[in-house]
C-alpha positions as CSV (number, residue, x, y, z in Angstrom):
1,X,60.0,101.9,43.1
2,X,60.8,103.6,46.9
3,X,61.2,107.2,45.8
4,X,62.7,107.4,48.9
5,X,60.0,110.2,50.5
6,X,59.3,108.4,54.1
7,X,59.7,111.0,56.9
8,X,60.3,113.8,54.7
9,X,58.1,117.1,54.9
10,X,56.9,118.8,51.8
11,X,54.6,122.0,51.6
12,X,51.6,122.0,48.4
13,X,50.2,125.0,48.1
14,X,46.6,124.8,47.0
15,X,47.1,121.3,48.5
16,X,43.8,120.5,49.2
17,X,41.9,120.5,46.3
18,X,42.4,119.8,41.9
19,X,46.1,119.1,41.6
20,X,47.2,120.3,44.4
21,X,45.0,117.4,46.5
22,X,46.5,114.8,44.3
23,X,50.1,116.2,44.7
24,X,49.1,115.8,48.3
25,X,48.0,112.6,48.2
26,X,50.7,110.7,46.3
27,X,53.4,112.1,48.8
28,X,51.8,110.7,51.7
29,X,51.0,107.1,49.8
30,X,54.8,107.4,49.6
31,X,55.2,107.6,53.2
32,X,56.3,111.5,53.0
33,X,54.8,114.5,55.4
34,X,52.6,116.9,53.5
35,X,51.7,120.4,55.0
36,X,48.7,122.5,52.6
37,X,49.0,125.9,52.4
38,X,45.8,127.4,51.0
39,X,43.3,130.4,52.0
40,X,40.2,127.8,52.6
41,X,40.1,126.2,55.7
42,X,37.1,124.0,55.2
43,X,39.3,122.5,52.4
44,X,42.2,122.4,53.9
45,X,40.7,120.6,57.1
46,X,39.0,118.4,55.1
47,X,42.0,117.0,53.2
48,X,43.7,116.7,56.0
49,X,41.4,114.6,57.8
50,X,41.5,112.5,55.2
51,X,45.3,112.0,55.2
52,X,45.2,111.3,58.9
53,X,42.7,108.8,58.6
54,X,44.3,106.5,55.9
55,X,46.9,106.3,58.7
56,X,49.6,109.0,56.8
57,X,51.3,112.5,58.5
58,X,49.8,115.9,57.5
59,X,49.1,119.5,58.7
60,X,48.0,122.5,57.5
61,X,48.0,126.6,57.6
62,X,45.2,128.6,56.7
63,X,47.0,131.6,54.9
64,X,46.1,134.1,52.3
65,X,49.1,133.5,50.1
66,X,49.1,136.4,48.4
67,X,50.5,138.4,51.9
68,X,54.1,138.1,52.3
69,X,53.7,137.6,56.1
70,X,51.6,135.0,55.4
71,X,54.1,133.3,53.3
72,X,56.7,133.7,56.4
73,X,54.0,132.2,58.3
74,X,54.0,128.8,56.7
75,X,57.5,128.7,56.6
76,X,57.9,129.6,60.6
77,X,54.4,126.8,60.9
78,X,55.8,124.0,59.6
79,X,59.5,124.2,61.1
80,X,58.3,124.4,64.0
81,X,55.6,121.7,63.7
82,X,58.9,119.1,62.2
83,X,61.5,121.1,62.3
84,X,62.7,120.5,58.5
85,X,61.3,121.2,55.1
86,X,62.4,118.8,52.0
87,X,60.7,120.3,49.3
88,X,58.5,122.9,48.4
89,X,55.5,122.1,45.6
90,X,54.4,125.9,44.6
91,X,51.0,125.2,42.9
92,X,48.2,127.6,44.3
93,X,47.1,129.9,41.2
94,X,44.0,130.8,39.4
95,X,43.5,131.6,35.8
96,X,41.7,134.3,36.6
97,X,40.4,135.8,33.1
98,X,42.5,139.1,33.1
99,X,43.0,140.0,29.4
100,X,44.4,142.6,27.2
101,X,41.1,143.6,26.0
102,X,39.0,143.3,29.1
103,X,41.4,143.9,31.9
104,X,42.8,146.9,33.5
105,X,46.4,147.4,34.4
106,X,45.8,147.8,38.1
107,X,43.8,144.1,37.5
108,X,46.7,142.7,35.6
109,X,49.8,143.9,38.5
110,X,47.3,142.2,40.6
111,X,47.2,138.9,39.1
112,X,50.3,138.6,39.0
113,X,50.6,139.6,42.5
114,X,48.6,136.6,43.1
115,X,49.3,134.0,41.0
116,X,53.3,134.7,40.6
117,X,54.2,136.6,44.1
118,X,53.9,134.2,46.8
119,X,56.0,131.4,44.8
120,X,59.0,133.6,45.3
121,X,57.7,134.6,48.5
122,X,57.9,130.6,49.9
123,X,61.0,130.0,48.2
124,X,62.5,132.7,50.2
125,X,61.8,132.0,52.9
126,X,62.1,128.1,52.7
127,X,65.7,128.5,51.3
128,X,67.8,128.6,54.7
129,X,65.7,125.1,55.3
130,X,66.1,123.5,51.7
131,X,69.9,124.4,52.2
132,X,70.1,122.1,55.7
133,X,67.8,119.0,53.8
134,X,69.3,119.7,50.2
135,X,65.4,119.6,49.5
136,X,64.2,121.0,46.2
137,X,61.6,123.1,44.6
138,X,58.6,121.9,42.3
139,X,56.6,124.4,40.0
140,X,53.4,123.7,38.9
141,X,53.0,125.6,35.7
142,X,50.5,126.0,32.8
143,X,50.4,125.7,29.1
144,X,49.6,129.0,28.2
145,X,52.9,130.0,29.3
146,X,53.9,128.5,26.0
147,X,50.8,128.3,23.6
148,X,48.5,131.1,24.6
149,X,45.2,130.7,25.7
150,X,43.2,134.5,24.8
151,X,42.1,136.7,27.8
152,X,44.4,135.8,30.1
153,X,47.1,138.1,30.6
154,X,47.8,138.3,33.9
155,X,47.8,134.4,34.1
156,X,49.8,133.6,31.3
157,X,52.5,136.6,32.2
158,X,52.3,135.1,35.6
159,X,53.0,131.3,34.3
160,X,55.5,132.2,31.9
161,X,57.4,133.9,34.9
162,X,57.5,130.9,36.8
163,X,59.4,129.1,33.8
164,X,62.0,131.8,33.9
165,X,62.0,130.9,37.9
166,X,62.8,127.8,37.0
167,X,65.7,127.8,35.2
168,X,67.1,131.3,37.7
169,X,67.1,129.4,40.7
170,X,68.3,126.2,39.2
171,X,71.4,128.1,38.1
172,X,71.5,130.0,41.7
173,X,70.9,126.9,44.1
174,X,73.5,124.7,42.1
175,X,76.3,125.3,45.1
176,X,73.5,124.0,47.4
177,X,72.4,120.8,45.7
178,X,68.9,122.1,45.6
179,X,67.3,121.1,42.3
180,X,64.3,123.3,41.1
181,X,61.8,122.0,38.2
182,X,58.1,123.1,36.9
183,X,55.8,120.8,35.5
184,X,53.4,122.1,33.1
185,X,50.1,120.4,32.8
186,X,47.6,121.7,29.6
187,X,44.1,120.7,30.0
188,X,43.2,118.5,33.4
189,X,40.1,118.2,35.0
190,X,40.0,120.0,38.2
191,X,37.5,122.2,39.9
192,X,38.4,125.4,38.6
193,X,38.5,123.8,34.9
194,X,35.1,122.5,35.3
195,X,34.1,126.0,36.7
196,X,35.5,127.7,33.7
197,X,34.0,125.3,31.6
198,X,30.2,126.0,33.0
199,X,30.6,129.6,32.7
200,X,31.3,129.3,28.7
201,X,27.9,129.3,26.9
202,X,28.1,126.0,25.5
203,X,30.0,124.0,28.2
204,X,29.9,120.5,26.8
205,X,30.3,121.4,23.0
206,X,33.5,122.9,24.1
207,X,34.8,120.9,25.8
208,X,34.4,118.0,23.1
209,X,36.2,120.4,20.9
210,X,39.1,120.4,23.7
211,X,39.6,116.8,24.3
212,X,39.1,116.4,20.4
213,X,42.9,118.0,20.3
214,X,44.6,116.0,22.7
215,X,46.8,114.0,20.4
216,X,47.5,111.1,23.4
217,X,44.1,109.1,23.8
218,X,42.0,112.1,23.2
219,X,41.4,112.4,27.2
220,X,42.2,115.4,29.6
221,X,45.2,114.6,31.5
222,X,43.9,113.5,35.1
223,X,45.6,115.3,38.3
224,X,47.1,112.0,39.3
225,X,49.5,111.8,36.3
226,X,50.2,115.3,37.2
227,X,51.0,114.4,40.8
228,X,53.2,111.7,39.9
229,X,55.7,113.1,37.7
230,X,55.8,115.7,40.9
231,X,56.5,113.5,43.5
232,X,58.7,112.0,41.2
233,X,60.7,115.2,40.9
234,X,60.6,115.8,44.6
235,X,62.2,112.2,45.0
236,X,66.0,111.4,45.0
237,X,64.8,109.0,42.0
238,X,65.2,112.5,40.0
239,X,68.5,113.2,41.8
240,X,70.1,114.5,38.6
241,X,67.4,117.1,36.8
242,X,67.0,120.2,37.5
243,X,66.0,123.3,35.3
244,X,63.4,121.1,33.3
245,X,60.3,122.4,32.4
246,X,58.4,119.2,31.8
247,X,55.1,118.7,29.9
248,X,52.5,115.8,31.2
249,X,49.7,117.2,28.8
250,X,49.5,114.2,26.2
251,X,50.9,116.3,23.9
252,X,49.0,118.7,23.3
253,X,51.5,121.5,23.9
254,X,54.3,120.1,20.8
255,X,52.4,117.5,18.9
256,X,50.1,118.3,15.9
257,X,46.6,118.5,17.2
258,X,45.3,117.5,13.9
259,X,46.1,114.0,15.1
């Protein structure tokens, strides 16, 4: 199937690695342009190096998303650089361990400065561009916004803001044909999920008790199935959904986990 991506420009934040590498990746195997936004140059350099070798289109910006500016900056980068923007994949984030219990408030106001700010931030200032291609918006959220997860407050307040996102500016871009979607992956192996799990004191007990409740093949999703139901949604394939919050977890986030 053409989804139809060849010559179009798409921004990942958090591009260059976990999900956000993958997300990457698949656009470019579909012949689209991919600019990463993330803070880590090596990483982002890296990725990019390996786009342009396989022969496909992609840039980056070095930017500390959570300044506004910095935001702006991307925006101004990669218009001038192509001179359009078709879609906008917000996935940078951490799940940064800021609890109830353990946290403080001025820790909490900052993780969600962090992990919700700068998606509104690059939607702003993307939407006078996404008006001209009739692009769209892709969240990438996370199943605590819906389940819970314990000692993540920030995080989870942060996610569950993005689903409200969702559905607002899919009711506020309708006159502009821009559709706006989040998909929410549960438990996928990435970097910072391997990280987590090595800082729990018995890493590979739990995370046979996590896998053990995946109801679909007892298996973490991988960030490739991620990445293709987001490139999917980027695509004109998906020309007719928009406000969907959709869940690639093997359902673990509605199906009994007793399974």
């Amino acid at each position: 199937m053409d989804l139809n991506l060849a010559n179009k420009v798409y921004i990942v934040t958090g591009g260059a690695k976990g999900i956000g590498a993958a997300i990457s990746k698949t656009i470019v195997a579909e012949q689209g342009i991919v600019v990463i936004a993330g803070r880590n140059k090596k990483d982002n350099q890296a990725m990019v190096d390996e786009i342009v070798k396989s022969g496909a289109r992609a840039s980056y910006v070095t930017a500390e998303l959570s300044k506004v500016e910095a935001c702006e900056e991307v925006i101004d980068f990669t218009i001038e650089k192509y001179g359009q923007i078709d879609g906008l994949v917000n996935n940078a984030g951490k799940n940064d361990g800021v609890g109830l219990e353990s946290g403080t408030p001025e820790k909490f106001f900052q993780s969600l400065h962090e992990n919700l700010g700068h998606y509104y931030n690059l939607a702003h200032f993307a939407l006078p561009h996404l008006k001209k291609s009739q692009g769209n918006i892709v969240n990438i959220g996370s199943k605590v916004a819906v389940t819970g997860q314990g000692n993540t407050s920030g995080y989870a307040a942060s996610k569950g803001a993005v689903n409200a996102l969702t559905r607002e500016w899919a009711v506020e871009l309708l006159p502009y044909n821009i559709r706006v979607n989040t998909v929410l992956p549960a438990e996928v192996w990435t970097p910072l999920y391997e990280n987590w799990i090595n800082s729990l004191p018995n890493p590979e007990e739990k995370l046979a008790q996590i896998v053990a409740k995946i109801p679909l093949g007892k298996r973490m999703t991988t960030a490739e199935e991620i990445a293709d139901m987001t490139v999917f949604l980027l695509s004109s394939r998906s020309s007719h959904t928009t406000g969907q919050i959709i869940f690639v977890d093997g359902g673990y986030s509605h199906l009994d986990r007793s399974l």
